[in-house]
LOGUKE-263415 format. One record per residue (C-alpha): residue number from 1; residue in one letter; x, y, z. Coordinates in nm, 4 decimals, always signed. Example, Ala and Ser with C-alpha at 12.3 -4.5 7.8 and 13.67 -1.06 7.14 Angstrom:
// LOGUKE-263415
{r 1, A, {+1.2300, -0.4500, +0.7800}}
{r 2, S, {+1.3670, -0.1060, +0.7140}}
***
This chain:
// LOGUKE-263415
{r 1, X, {-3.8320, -1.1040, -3.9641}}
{r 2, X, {-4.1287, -0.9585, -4.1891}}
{r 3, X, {-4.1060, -1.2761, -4.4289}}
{r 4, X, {-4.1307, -1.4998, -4.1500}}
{r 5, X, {-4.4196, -1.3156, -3.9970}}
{r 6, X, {-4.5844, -1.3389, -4.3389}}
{r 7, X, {-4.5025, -1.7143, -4.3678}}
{r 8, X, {-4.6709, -1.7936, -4.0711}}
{r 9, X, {-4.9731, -1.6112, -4.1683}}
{r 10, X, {-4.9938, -1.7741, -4.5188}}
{r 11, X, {-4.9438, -2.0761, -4.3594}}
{r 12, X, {-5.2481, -2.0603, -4.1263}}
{r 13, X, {-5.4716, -1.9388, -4.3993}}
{r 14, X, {-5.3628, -2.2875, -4.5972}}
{r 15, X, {-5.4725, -2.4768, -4.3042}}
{r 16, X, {-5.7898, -2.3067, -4.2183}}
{r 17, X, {-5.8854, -2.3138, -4.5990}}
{r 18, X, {-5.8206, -2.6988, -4.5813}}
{r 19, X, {-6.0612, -2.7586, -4.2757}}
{r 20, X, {-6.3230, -2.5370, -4.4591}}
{r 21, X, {-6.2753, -2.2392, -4.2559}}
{r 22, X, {-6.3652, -1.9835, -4.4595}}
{r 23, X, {-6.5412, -1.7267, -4.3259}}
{r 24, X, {-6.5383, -1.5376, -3.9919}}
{r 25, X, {-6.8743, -1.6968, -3.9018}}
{r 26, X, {-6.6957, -2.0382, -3.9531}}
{r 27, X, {-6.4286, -1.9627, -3.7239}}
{r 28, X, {-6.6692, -1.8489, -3.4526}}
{r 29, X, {-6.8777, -2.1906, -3.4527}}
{r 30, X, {-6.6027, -2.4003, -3.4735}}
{r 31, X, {-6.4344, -2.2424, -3.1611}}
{r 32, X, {-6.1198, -2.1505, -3.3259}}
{r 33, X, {-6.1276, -1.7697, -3.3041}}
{r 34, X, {-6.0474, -1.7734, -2.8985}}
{r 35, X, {-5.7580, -1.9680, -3.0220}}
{r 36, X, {-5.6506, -1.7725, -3.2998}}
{r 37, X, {-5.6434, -1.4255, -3.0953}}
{r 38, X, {-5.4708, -1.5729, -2.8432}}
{r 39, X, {-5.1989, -1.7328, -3.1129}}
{r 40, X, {-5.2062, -1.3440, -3.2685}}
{r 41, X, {-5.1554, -1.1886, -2.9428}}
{r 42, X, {-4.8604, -1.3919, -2.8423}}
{r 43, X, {-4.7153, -1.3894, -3.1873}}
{r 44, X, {-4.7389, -1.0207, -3.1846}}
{r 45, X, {-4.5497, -1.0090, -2.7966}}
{r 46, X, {-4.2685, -1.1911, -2.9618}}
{r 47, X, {-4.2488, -1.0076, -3.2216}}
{r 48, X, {-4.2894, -0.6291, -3.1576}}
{r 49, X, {-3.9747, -0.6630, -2.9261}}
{r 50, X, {-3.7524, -0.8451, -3.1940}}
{r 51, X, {-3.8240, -0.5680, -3.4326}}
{r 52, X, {-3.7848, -0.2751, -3.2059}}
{r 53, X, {-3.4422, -0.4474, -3.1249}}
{r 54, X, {-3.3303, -0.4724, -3.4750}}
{r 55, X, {-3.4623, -0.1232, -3.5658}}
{r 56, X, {-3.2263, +0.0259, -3.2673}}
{r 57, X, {-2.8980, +0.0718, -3.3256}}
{r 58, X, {-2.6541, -0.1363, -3.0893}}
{r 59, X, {-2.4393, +0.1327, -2.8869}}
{r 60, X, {-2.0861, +0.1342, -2.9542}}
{r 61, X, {-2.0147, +0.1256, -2.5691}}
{r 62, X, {-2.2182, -0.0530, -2.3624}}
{r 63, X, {-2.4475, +0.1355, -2.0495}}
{r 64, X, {-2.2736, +0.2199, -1.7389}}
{r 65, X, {-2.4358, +0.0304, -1.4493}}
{r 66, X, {-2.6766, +0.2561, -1.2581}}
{r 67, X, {-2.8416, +0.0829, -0.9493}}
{r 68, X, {-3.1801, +0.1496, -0.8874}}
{r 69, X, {-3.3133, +0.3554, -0.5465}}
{r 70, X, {-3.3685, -0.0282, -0.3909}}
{r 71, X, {-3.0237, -0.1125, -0.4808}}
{r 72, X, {-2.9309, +0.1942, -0.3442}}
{r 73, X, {-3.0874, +0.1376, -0.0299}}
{r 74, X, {-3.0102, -0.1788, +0.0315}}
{r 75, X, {-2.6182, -0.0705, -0.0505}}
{r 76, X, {-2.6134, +0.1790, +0.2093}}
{r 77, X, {-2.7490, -0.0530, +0.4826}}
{r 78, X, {-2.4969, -0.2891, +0.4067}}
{r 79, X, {-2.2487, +0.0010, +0.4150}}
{r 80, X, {-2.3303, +0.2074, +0.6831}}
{r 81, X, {-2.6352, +0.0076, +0.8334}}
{r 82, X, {-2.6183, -0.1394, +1.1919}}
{r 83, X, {-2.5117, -0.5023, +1.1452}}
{r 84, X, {-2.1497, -0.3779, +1.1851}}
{r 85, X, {-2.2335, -0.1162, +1.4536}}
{r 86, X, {-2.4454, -0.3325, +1.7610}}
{r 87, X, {-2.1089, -0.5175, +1.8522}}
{r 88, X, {-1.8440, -0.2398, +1.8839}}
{r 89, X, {-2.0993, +0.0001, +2.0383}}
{r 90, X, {-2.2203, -0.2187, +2.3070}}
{r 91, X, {-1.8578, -0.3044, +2.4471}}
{r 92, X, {-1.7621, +0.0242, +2.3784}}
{r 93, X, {-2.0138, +0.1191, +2.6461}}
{r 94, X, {-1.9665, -0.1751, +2.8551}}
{r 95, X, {-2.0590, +0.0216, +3.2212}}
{r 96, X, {-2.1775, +0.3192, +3.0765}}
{r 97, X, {-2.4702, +0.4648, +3.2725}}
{r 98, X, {-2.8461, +0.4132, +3.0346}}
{r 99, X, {-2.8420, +0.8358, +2.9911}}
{r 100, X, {-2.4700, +0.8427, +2.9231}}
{r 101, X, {-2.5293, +0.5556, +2.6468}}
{r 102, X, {-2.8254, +0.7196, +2.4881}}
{r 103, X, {-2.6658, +1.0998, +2.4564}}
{r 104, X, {-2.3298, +0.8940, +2.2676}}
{r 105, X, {-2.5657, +0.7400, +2.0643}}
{r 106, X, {-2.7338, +1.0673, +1.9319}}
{r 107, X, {-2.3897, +1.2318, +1.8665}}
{r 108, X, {-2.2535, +0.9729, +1.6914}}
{r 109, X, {-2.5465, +0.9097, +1.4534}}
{r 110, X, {-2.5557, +1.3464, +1.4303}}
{r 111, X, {-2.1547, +1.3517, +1.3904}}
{r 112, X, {-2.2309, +1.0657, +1.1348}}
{r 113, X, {-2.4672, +1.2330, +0.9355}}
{r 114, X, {-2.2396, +1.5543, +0.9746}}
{r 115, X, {-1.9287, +1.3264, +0.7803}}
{r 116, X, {-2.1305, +1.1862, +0.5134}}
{r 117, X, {-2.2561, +1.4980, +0.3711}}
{r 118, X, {-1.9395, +1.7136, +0.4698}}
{r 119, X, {-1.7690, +1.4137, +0.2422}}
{r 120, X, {-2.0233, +1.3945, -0.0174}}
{r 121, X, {-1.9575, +1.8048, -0.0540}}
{r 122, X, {-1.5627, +1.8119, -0.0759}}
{r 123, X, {-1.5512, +1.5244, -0.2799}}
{r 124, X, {-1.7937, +1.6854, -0.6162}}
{r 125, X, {-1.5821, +1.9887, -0.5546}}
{r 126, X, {-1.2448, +1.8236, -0.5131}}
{r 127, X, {-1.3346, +1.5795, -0.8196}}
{r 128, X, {-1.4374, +1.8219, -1.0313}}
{r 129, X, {-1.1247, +2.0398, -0.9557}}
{r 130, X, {-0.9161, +1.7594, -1.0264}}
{r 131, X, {-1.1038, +1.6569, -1.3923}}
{r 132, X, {-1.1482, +1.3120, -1.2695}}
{r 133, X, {-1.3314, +1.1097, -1.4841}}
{r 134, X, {-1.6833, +0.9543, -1.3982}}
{r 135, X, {-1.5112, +0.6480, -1.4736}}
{r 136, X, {-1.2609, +0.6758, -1.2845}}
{r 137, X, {-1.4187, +0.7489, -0.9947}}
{r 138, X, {-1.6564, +0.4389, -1.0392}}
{r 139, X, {-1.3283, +0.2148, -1.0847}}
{r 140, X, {-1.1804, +0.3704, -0.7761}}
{r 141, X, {-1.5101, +0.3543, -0.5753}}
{r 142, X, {-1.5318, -0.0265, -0.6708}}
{r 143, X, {-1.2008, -0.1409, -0.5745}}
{r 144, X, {-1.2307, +0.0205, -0.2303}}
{r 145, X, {-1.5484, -0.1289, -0.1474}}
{r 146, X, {-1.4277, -0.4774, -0.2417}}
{r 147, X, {-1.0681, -0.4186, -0.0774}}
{r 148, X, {-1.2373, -0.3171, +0.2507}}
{r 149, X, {-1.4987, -0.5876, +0.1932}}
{r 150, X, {-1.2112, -0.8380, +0.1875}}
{r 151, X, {-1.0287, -0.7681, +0.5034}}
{r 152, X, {-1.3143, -0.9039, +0.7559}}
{r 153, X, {-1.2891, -1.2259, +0.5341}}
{r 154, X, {-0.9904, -1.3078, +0.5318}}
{r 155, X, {-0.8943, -1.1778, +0.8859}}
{r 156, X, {-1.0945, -1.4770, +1.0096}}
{r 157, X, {-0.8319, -1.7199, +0.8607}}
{r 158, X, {-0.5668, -1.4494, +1.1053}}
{r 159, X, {-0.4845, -1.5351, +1.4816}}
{r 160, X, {-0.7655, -1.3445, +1.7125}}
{r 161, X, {-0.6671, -1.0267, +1.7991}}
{r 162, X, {-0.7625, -0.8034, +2.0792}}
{r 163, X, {-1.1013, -0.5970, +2.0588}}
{r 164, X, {-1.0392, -0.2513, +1.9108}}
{r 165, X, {-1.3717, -0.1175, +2.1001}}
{r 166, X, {-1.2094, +0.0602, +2.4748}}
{r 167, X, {-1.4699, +0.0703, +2.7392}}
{r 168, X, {-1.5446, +0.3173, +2.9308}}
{r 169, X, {-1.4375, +0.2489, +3.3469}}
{r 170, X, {-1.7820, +0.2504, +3.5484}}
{r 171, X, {-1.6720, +0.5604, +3.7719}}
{r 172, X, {-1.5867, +0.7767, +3.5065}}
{r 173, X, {-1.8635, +1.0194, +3.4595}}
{r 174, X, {-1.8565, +1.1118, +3.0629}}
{r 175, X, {-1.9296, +1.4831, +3.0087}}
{r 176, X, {-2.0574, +1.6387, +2.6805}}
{r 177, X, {-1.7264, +1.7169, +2.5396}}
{r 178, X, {-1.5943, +1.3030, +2.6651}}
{r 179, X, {-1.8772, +1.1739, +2.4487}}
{r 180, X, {-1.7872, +1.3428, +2.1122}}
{r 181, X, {-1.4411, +1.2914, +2.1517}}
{r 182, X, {-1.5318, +0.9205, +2.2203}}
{r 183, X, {-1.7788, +0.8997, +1.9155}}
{r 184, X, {-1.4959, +1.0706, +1.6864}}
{r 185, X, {-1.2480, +0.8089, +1.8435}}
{r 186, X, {-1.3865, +0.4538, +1.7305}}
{r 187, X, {-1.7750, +0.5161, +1.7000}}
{r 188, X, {-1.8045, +0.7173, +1.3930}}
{r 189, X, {-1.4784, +0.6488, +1.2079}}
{r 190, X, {-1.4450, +0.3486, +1.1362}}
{r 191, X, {-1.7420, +0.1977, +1.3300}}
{r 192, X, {-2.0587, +0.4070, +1.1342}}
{r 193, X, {-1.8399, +0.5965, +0.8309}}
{r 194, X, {-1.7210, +0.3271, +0.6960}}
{r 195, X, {-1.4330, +0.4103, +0.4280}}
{r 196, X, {-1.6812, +0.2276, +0.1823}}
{r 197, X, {-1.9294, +0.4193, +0.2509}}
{r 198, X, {-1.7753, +0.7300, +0.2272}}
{r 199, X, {-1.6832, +0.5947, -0.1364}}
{r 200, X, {-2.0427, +0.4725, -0.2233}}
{r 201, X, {-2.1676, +0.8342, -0.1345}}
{r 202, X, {-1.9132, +0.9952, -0.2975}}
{r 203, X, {-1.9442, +0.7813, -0.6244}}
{r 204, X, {-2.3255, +0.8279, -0.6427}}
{r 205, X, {-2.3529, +1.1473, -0.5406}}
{r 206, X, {-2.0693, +1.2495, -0.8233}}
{r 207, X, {-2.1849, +0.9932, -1.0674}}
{r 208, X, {-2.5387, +0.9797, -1.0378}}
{r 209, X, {-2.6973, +1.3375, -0.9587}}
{r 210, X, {-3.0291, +1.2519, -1.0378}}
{r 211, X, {-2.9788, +0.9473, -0.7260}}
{r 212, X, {-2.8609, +1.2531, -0.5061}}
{r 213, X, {-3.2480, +1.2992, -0.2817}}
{r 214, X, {-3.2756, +0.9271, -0.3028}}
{r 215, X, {-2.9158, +0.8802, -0.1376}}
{r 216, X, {-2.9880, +1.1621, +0.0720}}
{r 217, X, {-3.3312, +0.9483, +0.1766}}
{r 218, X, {-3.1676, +0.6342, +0.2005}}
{r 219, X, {-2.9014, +0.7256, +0.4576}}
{r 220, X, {-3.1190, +0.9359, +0.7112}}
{r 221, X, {-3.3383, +0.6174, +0.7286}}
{r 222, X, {-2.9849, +0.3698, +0.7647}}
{r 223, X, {-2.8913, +0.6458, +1.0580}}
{r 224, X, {-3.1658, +0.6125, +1.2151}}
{r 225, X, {-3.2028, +0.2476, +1.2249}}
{r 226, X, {-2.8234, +0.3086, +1.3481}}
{r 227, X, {-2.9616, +0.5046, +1.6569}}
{r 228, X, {-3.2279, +0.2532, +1.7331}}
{r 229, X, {-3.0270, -0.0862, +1.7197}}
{r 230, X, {-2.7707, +0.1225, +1.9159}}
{r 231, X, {-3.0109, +0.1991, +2.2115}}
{r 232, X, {-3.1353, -0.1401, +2.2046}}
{r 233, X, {-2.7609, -0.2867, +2.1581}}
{r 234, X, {-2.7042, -0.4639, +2.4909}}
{r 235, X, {-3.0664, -0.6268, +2.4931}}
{r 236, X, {-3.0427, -0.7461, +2.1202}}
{r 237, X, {-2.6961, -0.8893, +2.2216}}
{r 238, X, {-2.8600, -1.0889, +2.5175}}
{r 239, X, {-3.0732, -1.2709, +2.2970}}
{r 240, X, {-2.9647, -1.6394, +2.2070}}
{r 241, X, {-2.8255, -1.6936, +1.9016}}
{r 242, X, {-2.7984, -1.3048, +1.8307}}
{r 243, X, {-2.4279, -1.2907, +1.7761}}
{r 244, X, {-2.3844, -1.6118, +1.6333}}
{r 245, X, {-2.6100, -1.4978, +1.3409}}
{r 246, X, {-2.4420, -1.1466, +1.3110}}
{r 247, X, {-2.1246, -1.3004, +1.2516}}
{r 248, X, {-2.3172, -1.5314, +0.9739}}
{r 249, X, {-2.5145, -1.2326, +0.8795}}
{r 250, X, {-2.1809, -1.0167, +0.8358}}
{r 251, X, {-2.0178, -1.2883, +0.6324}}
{r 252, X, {-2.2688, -1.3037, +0.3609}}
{r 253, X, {-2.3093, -0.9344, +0.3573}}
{r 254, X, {-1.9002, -0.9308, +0.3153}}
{r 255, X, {-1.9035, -1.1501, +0.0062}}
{r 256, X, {-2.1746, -0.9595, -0.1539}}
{r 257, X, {-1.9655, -0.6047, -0.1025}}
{r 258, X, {-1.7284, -0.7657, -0.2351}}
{r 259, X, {-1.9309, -0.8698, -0.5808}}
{r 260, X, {-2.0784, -0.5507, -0.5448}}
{r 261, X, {-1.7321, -0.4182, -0.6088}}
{r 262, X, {-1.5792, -0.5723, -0.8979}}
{r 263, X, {-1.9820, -0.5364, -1.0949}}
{r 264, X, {-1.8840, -0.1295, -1.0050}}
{r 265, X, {-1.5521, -0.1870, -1.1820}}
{r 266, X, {-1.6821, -0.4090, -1.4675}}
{r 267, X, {-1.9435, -0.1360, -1.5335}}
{r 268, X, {-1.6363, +0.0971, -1.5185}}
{r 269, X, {-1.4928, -0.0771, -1.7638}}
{r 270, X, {-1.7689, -0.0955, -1.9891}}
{r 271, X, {-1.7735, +0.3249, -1.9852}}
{r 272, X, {-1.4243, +0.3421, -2.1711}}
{r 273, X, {-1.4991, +0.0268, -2.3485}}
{r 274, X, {-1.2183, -0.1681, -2.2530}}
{r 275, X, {-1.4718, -0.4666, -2.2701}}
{r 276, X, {-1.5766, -0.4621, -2.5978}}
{r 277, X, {-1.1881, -0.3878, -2.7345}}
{r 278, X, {-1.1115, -0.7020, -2.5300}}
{r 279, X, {-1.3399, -0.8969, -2.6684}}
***
């Protein structure tokens, strides 16, 4: 790389002795120097990083992947965010009175928040009982989200089946005590807590420590979009087109879980360098 640098130089100097460019002054009245720093400068960006890369040794094993804070955030919206949670909440309160609706709301995004971190806690402790691997846990994390990501996809090619979401009869009258045993019963598991998210807060949490205030961040700000699209739910689902382009919406966002979850494993992968013996 140095002979080649000093090739190119030698060369220029052969050419700018030929057109009788001596001298700096000569340079600057024939208009070449604007030209020749900008050459310099852009021969020096191309360079500089070649050399630092061959200076640095290659790793043995390649880098674990480590998603940024708006990968992060974007993950746990996908996850736990509301696309998945307007339809099941709104005909699981199908003649639910406006203050019953809104106090079932707040205990399911509380009772929500409650899960998350009670999971995030037993699962470092549990792990680290256990002496599982980082690795492992970041292979196990990605082939739950992609298994779970899988199911609404291919349960579209299944005969329809019967909503899962029970609503509530119009004379009951739900007390305290109804509305967190409804929110435990359908709303917050599976509806909110998804099993992939549970993993995804698990494996960053366990895996990532230094992500831990930014995960902490990013899923107080999914819950509460949670417990705004959920008061809203039965006027966002009287808009035209609205469920048509959830359903469209929920489709794309299943595909992408599901790359999300084999580029977990790969990275996985890459941390006990099967990869690299493989190839």
């Amino acid at each position: 790389m140095h002979r080649g640098i000093m090739r190119f130089w030698t060369f220029s100097l052969r050419i700018a002795s030929r057109a009788g460019l001596t001298s700096l002054g000569d340079w600057t009245r024939a208009g070449a120097l604007p030209v020749c720093e900008i050459g310099v400068g852009a021969l020096a960006l191309f360079a500089f990083p070649l050399l630092a890369h061959a200076q640095s040794p290659a790793p043995e094993i390649p880098a674990a992947y480590v998603p940024s804070f708006e990968q992060l955030a974007t993950y746990v919206f996908v996850m736990l965010g509301p696309v998945k949670v307007i339809a099941p909440f709104a005909a699981m309160t199908r003649g639910m009175e406006q203050s019953a609706l809104r106090k079932l709301a707040l205990i399911g995004t509380l009772l929500s928040l409650g899960a998350l971190a009670a999971a995030a806690i037993i699962g470092v402790s549990t792990l680290e009982k256990w002496g599982v691997s980082p690795a492992a846990l970041q292979m196990t994390g990605g082939i739950i989200i992609f298994l779970v990501a899988l199911k609404p996809i291919l349960a579209q090619f299944a005969p329809p089946a019967a909503s899962a979401a029970k609503p509530i009869d119009v004379v009951e009258k739900p007390t305290g005590l109804s509305l967190v045993r409804l929110s435990m019963n359908g709303l917050v598991f599976p509806t909110i807590v998804t099993p992939q998210g549970i993993a995804l807060v698990i494996l960053v949490v366990t895996a990532y420590p230094a992500l831990g205030a930014r995960m902490v961040a990013a899923v107080v700000t999914v819950m509460a979009i949670n417990l705004v699209v959920m008061l809203l739910a039965r006027s966002i689902l009287k808009m035209p087109g609205v469920r048509l382009a959830l359903t469209v919406f929920g489709n794309i966002l299943g595909v992408l879980q599901a790359a999300l979850g084999v580029q977990i494993v790969i990275g996985a992968l890459r941390m006990i360098g099967v990869l690299k013996r493989l190839s």
